[in-house]
MOPAC internal coordinates of N, CA, C and O (Angstrom, degrees):
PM7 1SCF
backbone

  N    0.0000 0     0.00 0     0.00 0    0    0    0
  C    1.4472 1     0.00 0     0.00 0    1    0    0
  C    1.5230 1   111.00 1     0.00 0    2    1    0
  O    1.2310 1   118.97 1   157.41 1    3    2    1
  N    1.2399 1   119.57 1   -22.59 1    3    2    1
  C    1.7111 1   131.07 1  -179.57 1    5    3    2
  C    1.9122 1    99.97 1   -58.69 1    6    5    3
  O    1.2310 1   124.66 1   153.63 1    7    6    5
  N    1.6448 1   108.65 1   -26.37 1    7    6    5
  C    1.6618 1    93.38 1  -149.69 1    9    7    6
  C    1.8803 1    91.95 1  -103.19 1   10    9    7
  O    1.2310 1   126.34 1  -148.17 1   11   10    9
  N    1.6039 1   105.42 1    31.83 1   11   10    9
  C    1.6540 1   122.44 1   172.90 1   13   11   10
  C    1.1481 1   116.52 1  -108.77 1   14   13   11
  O    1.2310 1   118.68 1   -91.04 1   15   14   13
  N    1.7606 1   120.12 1    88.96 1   15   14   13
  C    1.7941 1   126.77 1  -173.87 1   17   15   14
  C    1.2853 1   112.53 1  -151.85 1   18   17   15
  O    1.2310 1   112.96 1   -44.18 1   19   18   17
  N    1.1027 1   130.91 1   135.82 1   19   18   17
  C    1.3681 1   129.19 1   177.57 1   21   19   18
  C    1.5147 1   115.77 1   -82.40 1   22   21   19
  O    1.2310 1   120.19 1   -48.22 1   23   22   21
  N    1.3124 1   117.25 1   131.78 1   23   22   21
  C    1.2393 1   114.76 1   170.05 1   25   23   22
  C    1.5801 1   126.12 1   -71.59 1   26   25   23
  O    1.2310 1   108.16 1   -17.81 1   27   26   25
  N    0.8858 1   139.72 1   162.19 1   27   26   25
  C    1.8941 1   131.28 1   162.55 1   29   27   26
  C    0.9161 1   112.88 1   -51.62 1   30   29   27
  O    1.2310 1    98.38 1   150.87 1   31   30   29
  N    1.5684 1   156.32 1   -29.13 1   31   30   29
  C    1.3845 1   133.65 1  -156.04 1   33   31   30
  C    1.9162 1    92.83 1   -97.77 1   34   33   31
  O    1.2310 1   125.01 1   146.42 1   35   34   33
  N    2.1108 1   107.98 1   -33.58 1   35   34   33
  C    1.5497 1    79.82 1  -171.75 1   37   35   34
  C    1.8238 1    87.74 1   -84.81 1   38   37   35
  O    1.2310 1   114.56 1   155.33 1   39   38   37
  N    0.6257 1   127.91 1   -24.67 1   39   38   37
  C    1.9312 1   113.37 1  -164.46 1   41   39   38
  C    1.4519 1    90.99 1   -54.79 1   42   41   39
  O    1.2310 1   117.47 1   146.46 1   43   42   41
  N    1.1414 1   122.43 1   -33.54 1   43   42   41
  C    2.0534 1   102.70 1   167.25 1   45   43   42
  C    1.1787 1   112.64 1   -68.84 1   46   45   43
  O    1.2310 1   108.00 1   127.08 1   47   46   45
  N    1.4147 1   140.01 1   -52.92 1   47   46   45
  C    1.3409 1   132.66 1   176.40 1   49   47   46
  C    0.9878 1   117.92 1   -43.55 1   50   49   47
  O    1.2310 1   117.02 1   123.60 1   51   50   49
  N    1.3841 1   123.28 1   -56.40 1   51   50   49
  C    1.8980 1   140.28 1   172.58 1   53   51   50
  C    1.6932 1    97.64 1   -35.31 1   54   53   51
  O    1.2310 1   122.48 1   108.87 1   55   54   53
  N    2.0000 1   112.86 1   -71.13 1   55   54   53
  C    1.5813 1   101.80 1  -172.93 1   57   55   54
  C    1.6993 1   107.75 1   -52.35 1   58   57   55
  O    1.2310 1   120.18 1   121.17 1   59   58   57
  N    1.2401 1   117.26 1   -58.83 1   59   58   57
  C    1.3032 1   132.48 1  -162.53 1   61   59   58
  C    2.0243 1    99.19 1   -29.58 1   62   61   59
  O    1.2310 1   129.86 1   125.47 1   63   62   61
  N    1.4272 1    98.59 1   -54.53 1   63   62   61
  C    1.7292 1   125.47 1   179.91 1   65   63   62
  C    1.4904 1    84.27 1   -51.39 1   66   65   63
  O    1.2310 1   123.54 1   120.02 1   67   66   65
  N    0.9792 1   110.81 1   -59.98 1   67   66   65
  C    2.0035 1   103.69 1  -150.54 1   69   67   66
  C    1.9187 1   110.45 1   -70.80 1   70   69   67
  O    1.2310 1   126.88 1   152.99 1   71   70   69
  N    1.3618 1   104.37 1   -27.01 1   71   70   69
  C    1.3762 1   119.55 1   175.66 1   73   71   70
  C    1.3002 1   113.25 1   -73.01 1   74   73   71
  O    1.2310 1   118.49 1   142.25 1   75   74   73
  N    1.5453 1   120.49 1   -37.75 1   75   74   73
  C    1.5467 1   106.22 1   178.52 1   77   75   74
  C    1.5459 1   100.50 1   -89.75 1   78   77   75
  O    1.2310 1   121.35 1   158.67 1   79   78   77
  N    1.8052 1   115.02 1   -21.33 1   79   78   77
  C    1.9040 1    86.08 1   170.57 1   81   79   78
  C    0.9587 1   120.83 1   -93.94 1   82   81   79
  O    1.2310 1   115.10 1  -161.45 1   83   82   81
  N    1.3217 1   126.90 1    18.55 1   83   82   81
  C    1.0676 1   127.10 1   158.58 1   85   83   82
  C    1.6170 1   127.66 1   -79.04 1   86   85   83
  O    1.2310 1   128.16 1   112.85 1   87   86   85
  N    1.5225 1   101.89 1   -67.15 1   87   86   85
  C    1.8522 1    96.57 1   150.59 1   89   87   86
  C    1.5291 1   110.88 1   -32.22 1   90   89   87
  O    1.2310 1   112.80 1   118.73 1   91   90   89
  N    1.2761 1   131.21 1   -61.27 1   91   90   89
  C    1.3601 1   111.39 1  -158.58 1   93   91   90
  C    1.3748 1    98.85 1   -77.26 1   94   93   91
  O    1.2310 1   106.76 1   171.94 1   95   94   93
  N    1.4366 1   142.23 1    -8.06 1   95   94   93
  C    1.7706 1   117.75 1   176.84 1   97   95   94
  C    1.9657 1    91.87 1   -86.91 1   98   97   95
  O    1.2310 1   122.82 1   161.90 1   99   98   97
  N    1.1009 1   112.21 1   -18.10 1   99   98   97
  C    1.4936 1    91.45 1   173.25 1  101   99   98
  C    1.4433 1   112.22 1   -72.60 1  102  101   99
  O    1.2310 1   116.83 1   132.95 1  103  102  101
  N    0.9005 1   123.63 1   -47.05 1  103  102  101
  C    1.4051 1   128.55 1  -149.00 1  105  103  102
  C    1.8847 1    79.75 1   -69.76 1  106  105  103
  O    1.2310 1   119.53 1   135.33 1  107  106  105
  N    1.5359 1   118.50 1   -44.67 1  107  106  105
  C    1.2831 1    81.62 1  -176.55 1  109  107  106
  C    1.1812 1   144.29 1   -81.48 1  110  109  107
  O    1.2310 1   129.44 1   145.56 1  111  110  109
  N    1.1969 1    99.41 1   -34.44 1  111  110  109
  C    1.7643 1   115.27 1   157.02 1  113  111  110
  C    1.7698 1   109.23 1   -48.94 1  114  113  111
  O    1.2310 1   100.03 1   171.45 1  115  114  113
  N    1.3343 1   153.72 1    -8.55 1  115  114  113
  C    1.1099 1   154.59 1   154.47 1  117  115  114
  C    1.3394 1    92.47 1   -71.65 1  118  117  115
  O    1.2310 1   118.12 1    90.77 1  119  118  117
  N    1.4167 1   121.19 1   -89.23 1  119  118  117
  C    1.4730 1   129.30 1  -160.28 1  121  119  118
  C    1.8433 1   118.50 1   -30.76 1  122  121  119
  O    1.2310 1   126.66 1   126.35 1  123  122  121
  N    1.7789 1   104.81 1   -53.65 1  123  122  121
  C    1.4085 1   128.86 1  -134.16 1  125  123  122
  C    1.4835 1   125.38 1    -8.05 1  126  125  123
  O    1.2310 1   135.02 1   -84.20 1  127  126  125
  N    1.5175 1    88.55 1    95.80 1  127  126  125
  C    1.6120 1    99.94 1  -175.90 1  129  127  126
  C    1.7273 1    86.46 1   -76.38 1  130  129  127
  O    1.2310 1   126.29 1    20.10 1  131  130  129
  N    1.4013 1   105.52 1  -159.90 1  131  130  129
  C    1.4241 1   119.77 1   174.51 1  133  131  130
  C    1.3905 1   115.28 1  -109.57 1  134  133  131
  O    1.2310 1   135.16 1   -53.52 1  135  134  133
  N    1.6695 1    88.27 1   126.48 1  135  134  133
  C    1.4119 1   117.98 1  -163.11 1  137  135  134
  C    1.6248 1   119.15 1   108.25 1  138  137  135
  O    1.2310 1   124.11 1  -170.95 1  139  138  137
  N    1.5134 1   109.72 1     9.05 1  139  138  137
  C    1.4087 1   111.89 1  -153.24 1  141  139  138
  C    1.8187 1    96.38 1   -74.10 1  142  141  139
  O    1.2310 1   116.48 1   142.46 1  143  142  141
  N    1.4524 1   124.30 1   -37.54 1  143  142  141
  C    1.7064 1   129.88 1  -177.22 1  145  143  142
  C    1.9443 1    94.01 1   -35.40 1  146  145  143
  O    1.2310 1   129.79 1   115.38 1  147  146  145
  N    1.3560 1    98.73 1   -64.62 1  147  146  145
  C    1.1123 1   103.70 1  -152.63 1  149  147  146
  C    2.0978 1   108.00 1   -63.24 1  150  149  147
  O    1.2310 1   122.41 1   143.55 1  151  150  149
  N    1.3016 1   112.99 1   -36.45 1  151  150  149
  C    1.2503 1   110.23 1   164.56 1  153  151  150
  C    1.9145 1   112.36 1   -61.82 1  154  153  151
  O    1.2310 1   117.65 1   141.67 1  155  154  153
  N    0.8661 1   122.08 1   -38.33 1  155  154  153
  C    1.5369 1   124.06 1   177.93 1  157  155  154
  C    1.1304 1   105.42 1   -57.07 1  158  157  155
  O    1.2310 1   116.35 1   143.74 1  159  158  157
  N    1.4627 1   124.55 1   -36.26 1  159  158  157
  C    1.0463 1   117.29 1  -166.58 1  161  159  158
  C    1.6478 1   113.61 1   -73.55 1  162  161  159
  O    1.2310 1   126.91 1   145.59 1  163  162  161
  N    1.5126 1   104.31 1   -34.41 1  163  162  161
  C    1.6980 1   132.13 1   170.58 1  165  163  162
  C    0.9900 1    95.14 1   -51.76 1  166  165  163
  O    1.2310 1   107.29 1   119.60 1  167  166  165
  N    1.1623 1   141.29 1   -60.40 1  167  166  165
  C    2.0727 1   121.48 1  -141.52 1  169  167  166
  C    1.6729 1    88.01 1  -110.83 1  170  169  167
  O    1.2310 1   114.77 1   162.55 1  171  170  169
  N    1.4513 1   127.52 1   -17.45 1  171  170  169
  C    1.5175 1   118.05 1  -170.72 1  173  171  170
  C    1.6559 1   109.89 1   -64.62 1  174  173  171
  O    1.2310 1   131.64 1   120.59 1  175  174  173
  N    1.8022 1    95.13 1   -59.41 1  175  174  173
  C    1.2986 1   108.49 1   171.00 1  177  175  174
  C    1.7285 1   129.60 1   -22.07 1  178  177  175
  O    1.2310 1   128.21 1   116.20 1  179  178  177
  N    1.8335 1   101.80 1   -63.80 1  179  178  177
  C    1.1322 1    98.56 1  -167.29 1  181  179  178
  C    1.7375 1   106.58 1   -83.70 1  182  181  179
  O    1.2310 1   127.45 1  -179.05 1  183  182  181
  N    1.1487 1   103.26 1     0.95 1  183  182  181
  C    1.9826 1   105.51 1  -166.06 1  185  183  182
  C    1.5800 1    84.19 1   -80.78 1  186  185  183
  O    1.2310 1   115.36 1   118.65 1  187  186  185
  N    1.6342 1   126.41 1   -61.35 1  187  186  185
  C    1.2220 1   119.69 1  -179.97 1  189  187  186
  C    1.4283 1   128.94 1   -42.11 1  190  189  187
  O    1.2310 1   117.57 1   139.89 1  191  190  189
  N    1.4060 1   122.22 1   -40.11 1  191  190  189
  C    1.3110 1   135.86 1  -177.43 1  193  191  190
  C    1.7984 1    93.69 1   -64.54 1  194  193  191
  O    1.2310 1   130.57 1   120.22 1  195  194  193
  N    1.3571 1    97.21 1   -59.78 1  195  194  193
  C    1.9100 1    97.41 1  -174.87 1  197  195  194
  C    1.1576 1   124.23 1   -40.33 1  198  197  195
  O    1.2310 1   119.45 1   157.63 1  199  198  197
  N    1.3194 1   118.65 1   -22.37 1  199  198  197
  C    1.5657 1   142.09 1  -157.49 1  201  199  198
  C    0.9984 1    96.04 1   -98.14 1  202  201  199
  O    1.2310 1   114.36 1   106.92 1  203  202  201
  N    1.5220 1   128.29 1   -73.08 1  203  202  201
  C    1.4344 1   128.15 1   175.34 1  205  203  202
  C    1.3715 1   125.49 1   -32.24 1  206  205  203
  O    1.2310 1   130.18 1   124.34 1  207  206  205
  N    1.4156 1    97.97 1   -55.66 1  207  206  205
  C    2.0282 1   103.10 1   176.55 1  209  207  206
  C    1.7442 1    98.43 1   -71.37 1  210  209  207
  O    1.2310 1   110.97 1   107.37 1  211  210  209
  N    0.9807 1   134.60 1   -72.63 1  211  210  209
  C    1.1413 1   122.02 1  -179.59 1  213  211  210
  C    1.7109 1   124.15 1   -28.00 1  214  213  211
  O    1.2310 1   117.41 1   131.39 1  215  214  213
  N    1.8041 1   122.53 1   -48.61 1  215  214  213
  C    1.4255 1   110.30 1   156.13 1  217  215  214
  C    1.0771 1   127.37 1   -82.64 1  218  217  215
  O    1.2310 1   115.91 1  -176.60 1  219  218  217
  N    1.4566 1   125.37 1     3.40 1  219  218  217
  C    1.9522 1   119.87 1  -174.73 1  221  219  218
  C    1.5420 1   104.05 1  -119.72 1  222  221  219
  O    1.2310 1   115.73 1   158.52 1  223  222  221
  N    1.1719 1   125.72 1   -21.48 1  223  222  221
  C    1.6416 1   130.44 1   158.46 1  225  223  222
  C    1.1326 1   127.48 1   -63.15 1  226  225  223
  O    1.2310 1   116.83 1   -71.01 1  227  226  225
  N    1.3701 1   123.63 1   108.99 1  227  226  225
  C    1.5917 1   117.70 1   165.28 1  229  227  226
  C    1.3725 1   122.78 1   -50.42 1  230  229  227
  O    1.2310 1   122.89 1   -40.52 1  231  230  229
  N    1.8277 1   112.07 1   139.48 1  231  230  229
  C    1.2851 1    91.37 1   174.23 1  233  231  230
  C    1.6743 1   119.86 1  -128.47 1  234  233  231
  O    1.2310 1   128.15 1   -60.49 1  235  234  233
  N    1.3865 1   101.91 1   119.51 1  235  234  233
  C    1.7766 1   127.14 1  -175.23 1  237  235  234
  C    1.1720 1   117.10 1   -52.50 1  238  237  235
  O    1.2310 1   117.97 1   -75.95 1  239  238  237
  N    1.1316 1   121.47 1   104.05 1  239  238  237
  C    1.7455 1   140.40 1   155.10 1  241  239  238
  C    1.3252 1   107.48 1   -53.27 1  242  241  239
  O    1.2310 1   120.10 1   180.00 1  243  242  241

């Protein structure tokens, strides 16, 4: 479990990921055109996961 850490170049990709699904579960949950549950569910998912590794992952210099 020691050889599980994010380096700096992806822990930017990871936020970068979590920032645009994040805008996009707002925008849909603001908007809710039809079909919007099921897109929330798309960008919520992975923004939460991003979040998680980003606070429970060490990150390696």
């Amino acid at each position: 479990m020691s050889e599980l850490y994010l380096t700096p170049p992806i822990a930017v990709l990871i936020f970068f990921a979590v920032v645009v699904c994040g805008h996009n579960f707002r925008m849909a949950w603001k908007q809710q055109p039809p079909g919007w549950q099921k897109r929330a569910w798309l960008f919520g998912v992975p923004a939460g996961v991003g979040l998680l590794m980003l606070g429970f992952l060490p990150l390696k210099m």
